[in-house]
C-alpha positions as a printed Julia matrix, in Angstrom:
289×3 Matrix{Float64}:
   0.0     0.0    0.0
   1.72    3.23  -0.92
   1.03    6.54   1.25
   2.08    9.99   1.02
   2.87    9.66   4.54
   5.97    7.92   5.17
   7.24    8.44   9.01
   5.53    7.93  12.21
   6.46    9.51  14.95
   5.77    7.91  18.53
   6.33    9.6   21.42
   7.42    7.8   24.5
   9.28    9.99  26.55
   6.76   10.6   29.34
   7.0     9.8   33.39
   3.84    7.77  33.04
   2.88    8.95  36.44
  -0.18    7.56  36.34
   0.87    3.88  36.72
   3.24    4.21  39.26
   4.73    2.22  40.85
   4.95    0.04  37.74
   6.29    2.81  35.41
   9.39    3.88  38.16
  11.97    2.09  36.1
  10.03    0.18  33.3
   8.52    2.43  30.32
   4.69    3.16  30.22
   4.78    1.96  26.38
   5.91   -1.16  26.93
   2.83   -2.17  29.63
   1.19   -5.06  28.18
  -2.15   -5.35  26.28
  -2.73   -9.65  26.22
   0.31  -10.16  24.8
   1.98   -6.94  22.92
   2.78   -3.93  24.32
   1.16   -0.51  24.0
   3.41    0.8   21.63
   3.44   -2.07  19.39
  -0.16   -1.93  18.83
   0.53    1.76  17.2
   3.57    0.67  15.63
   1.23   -2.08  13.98
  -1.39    0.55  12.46
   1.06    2.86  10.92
   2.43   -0.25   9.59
  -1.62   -1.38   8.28
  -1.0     2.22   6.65
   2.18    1.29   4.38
   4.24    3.27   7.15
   7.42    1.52   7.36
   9.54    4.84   8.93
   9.74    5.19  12.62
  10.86    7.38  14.77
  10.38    7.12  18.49
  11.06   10.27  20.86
  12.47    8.03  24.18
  13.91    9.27  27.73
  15.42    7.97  31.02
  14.71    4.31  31.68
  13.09    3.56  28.5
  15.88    0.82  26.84
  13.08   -1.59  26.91
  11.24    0.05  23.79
  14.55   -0.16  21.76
  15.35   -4.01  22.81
  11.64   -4.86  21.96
  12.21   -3.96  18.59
  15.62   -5.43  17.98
  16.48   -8.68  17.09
  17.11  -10.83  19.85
  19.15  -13.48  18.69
  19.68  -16.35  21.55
  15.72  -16.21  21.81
  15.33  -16.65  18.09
  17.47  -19.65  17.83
  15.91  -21.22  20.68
  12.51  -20.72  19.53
  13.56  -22.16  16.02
  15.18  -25.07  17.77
  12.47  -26.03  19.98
  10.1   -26.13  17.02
   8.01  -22.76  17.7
   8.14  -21.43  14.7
   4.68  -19.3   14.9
   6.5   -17.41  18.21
   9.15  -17.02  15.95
   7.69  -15.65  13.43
   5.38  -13.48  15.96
   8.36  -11.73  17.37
  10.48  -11.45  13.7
   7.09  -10.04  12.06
   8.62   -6.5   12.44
  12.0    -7.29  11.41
  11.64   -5.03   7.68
  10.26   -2.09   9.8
  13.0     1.29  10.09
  13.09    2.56  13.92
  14.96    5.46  14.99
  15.34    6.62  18.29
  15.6    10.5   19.62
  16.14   10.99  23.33
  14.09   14.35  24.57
  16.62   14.85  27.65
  13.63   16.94  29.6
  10.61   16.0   29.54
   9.24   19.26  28.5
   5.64   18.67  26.5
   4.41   16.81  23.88
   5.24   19.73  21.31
   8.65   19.9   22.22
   9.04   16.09  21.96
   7.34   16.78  18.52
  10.3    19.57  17.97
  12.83   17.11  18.54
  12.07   14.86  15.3
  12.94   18.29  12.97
  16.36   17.33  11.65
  14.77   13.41  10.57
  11.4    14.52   8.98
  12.64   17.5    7.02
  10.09   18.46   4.68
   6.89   16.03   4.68
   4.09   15.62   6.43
   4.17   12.84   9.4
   2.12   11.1   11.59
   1.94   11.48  15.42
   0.37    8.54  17.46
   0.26    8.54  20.89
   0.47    4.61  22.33
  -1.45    5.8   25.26
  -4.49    6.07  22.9
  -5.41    2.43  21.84
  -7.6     2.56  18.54
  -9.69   -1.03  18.34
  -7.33   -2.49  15.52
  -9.95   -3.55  13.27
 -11.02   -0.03  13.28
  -8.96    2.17  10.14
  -8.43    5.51  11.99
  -5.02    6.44  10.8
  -5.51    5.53   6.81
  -9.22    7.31   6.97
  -6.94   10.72   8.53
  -4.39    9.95   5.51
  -7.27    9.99   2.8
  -8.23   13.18   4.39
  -4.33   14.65   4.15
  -4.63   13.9    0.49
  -8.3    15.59  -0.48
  -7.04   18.41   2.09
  -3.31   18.56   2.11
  -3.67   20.2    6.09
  -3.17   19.16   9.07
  -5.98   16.01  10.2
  -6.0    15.54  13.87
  -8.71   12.93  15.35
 -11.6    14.22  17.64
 -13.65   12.04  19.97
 -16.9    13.51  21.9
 -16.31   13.24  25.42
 -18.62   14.11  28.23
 -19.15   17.65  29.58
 -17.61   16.98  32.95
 -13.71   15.23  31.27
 -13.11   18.11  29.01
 -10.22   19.33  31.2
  -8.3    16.32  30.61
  -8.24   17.16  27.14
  -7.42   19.99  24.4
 -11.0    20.7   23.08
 -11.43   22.18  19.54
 -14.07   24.79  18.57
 -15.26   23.38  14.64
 -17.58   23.86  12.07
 -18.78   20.26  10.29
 -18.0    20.44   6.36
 -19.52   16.89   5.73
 -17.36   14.79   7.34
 -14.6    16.79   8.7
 -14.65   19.46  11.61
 -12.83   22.59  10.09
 -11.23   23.89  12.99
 -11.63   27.4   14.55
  -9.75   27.31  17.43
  -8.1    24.78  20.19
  -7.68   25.05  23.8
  -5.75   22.84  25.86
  -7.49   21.44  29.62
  -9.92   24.17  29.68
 -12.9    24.16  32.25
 -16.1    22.72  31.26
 -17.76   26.4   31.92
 -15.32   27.76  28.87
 -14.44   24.82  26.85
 -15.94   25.53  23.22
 -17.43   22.08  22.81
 -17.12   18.46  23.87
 -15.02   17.47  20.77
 -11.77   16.42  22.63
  -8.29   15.34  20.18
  -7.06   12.45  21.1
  -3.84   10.88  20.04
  -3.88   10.93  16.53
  -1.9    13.34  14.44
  -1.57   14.14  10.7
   0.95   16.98  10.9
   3.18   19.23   8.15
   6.57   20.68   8.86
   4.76   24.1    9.38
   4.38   22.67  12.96
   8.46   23.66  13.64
   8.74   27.37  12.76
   5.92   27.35  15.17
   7.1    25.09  18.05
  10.86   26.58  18.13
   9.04   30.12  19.38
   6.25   28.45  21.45
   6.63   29.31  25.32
   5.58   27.45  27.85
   1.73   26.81  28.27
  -0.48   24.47  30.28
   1.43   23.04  33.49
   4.51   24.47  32.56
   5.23   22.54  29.12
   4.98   23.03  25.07
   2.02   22.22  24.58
   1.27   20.59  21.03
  -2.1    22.45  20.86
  -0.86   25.69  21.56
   1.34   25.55  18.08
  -1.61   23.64  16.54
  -3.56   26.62  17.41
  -1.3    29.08  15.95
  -1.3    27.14  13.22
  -4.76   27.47  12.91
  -4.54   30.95  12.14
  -2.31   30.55   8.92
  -3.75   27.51   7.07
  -6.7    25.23   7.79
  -6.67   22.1   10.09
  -9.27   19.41  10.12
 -10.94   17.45  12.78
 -12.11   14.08  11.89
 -14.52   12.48  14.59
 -13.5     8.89  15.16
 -16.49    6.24  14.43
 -14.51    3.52  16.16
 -13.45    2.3   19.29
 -10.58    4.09  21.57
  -8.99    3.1   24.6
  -7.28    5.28  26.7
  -4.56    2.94  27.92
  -3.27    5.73  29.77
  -5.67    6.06  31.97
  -5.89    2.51  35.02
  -9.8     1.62  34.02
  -9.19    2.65  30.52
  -6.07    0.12  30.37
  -7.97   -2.47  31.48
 -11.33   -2.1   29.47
  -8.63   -2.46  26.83
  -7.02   -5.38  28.55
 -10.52   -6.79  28.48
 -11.66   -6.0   24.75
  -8.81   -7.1   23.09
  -8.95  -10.42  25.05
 -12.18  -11.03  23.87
 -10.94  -10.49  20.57
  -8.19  -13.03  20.74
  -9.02  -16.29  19.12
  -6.62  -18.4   21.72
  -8.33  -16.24  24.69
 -11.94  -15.69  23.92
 -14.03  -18.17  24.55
 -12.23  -19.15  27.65
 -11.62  -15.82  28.96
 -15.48  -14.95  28.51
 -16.58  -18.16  30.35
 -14.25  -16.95  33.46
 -15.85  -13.4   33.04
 -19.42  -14.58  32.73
 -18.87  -16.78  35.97
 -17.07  -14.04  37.98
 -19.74  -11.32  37.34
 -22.45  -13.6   38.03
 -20.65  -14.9   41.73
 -20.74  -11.4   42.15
């Protein structure tokens, strides 16, 4: 499948404070999900895309991410000696993929993470996906944003509706609907639910141009200190169009304890080995209950 968008850019260079103390010296991104980490599962739909370019923004204590996606030799030949050759070829299946690792040395914002990928990106447009945000993996999100990139040529960022009360864990757009886009206004970042312009929150999915740079390299400091991502975004606004594209599927936010294990629970269910197994032991633990 060709694409005119070629990288992928994964940030992963957060605290993860909010699974402590199982993030204190093992990366967020690489908390399981059945039996792949979070980050794979994005790494997988940019690669459902024709996305074989990545580039993942790491920090302190994150090694794991890198060794999870390099070859790991002794456990390759033992798996191939022992016979297991679909574990084999479950761990080699990203073998033909490009990574790249950046190291933001402070953790200082998503949109300076974003900043740091400048020198490898150059002059295309890229991808942003945030392994926090689990997208149900029969569910297209990222190719239905890059068929908008190409009718638009603008930045595409994904929208969900969230309720009322949650819209200050979130930047919130203010949009018009032209069919089945949201052109957007303007963005604000973890406003209160008295002033936040609507329910539409962006979640972690990001079509982005290099415009985003000239921006990010002035940006001060916004929201709790950091660059915020849609502060630039909403400069950016003002110069050339951006479009919001509601999600019609299924998201997860892994990032979150309940929302880690609704996804935990979900993609069991999904799991041919698991299912019908895993939903006898849920139907009988519910109903002991």
């Amino acid at each position: 499948m060709k694409t005119t968008i070629k990288k992928a850019i994964l940030p992963a260079a957060g605290l993860g404070t909010r699974f402590l103390p199982a993030t204190k010296a093992s990366p967020k991104e690489m908390l399981p999900i059945v039996d792949k980490p979070l980050i794979q599962y994005a790494v997988e739909e940019s690669i459902s895309c024709g996305i074989e370019e990545f580039i993942i923004i790491t920090g302190k204590h994150k090694r794991a991410i890198e060794d999870h996606f390099d070859s790991a030799f002794e456990l390759e030949e033992k798996l191939k000696n022992t016979g297991k050759k679909k574990l084999l070829e479950e761990i080699n299946k990203l073998s033909h993929i490009n990574f790249a690792y950046i190291r933001q040395r402070i953790a200082l914002g998503l949109g300076h993470a974003i900043l740091c990928v400048k020198p490898f990106v150059s002059d295309e447009p890229f991808a942003v996906l945030l392994s926090d945000d689990i997208i149900d993996p029969d569910y297209p999100l990222l190719r239905e944003m890059i068929k908008i990139y190409e009718q638009k040529r603008c930045p595409v960022i994904a929208l969900e509706e969230v309720p009322k009360a949650e819209v200050q864990r979130y930047g919130i757009i203010d949009g018009v609907l032209e069919g089945d886009v949201y052109k957007i206004n303007d963005l604000v970042e973890k406003p209160e639910p008295r002033n936040a312009p609507s329910n539409l929150a962006i979640i972690g999915r990001y079509i982005l141009t290099p415009d985003i740079f000239e921006i990010l390299e002035k940006q001060r400091p916004g929201f709790g200190g950091e660059i915020q991502l849609t502060d630039a975004l909403r400069e950016i606004v003002r110069r050339m169009p951006i479009y919001g594209y509601l999600i019609k599927g299924k998201r997860y936010d892994a990032g979150d304890k309940l929302g880690y294990l609704k996804a935990t629970v979900d993609l069991a269910l999904k799991n041919k080995e698991l299912s019908e197994s895993f939903k006898k032991f849920l139907f009988e633990k519910v109903k002991a209950e």
